[in-house]
C-alpha positions in Angstrom: 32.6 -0.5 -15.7 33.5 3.0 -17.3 36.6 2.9 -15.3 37.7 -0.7 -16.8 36.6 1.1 -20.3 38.8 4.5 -19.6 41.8 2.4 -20.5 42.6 2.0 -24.6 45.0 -0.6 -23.5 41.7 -2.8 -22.3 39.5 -1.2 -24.7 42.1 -2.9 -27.3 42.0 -6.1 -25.6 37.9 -6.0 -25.8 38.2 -5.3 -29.4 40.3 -8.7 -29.8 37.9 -10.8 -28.2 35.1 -9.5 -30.7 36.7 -12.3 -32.7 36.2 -14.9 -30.0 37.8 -16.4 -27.0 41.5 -16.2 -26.2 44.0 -17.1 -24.1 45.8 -14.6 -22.1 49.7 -15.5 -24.1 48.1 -15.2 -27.6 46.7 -11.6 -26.3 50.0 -10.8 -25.3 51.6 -11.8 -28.7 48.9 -9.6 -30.2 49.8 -6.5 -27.7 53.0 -4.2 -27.4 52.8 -4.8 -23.5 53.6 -7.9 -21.6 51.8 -11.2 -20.5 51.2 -10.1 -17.1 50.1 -6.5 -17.9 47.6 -8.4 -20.1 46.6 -10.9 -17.2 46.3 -7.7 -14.8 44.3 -5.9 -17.4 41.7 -8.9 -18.1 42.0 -9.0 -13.8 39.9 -5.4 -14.2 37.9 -6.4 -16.9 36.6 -9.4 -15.2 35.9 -7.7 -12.3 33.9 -5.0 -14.4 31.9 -7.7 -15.6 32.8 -7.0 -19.5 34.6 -10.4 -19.9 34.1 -14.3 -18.8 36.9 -16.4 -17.9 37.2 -20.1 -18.6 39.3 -22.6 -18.3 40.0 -25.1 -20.8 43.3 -27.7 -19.5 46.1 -25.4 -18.6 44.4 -22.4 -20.4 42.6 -19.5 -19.7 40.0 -18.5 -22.2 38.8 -14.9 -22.0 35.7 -13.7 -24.0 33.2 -10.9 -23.9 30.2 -10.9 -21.6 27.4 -10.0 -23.1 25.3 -9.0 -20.2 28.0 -6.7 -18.8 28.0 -4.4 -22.4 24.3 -4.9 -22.0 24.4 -2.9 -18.6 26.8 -0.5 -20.4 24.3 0.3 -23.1 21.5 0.9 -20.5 24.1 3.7 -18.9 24.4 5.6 -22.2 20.7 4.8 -23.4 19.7 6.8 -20.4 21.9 9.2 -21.7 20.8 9.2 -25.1 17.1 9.5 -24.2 17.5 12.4 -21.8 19.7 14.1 -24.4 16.6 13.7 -27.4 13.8 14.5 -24.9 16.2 17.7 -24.0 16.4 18.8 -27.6 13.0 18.1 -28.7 12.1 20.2 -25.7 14.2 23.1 -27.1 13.2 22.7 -30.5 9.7 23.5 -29.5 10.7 26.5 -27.5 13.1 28.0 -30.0 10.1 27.4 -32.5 7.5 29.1 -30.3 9.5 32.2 -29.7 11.5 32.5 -33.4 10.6 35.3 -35.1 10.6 35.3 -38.9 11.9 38.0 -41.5 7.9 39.2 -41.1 8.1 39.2 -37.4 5.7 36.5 -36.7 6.8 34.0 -34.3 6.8 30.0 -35.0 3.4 29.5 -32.9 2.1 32.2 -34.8 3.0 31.0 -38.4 1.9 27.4 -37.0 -1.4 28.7 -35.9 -1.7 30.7 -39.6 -0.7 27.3 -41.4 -3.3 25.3 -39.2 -6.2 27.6 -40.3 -5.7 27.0 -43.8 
């Protein structure tokens, strides 16, 4: 999926099928490259599981898949919450062992704050 993503050419596609489904020829009207770079780019896309095909007659209807940006977001959420737990970690460290303009440390002035 982050491959399929690494390319702004597909990440501009996915940002015109936020508006809803379309067909592969009104893409490439809407793109400086060409209708089969588009199809080939959708190709990946599909394969990633970020976008549905359908057909409708002699069309192709391509539109996002929800569940595939949902899988995304669980990538990064892991991410995120690693990165927060990280930080609040060091927060309380740096906290603990900063020493103010009076020399007291954060656990100390904490502790002195706590007894009043």
């Amino acid at each position: 999926m982050l491959d399929a993503l690494g390319d702004a050419r597909r990440r501009s596609i996915l940002e015109r099928l936020l508006e809803g489904p379309l067909a592969v020829g009104v893409l490439a009207q809407q793109l400086p490259i060409s209708r089969p770079a588009v199809s080939q780019h959708l190709r990946v896309l599909k394969e990633a599981e970020l976008v549905i095909e359908a057909v409708a007659g002699t069309r192709h209807l391509y539109r996002i898949n929800p569940r595939g940006f949902e899988a995304v977001r669980g990538y990064f959420d892991r991410f995120w919450t690693t990165a927060l737990d990280n930080f609040a970690a060091l927060a309380v460290v740096e906290a603990a062992t900063d020493n103010g303009p009076d020399g007291e440390s954060g656990a100390e002035r904490e502790e002195r704050r706590d007894e009043h």
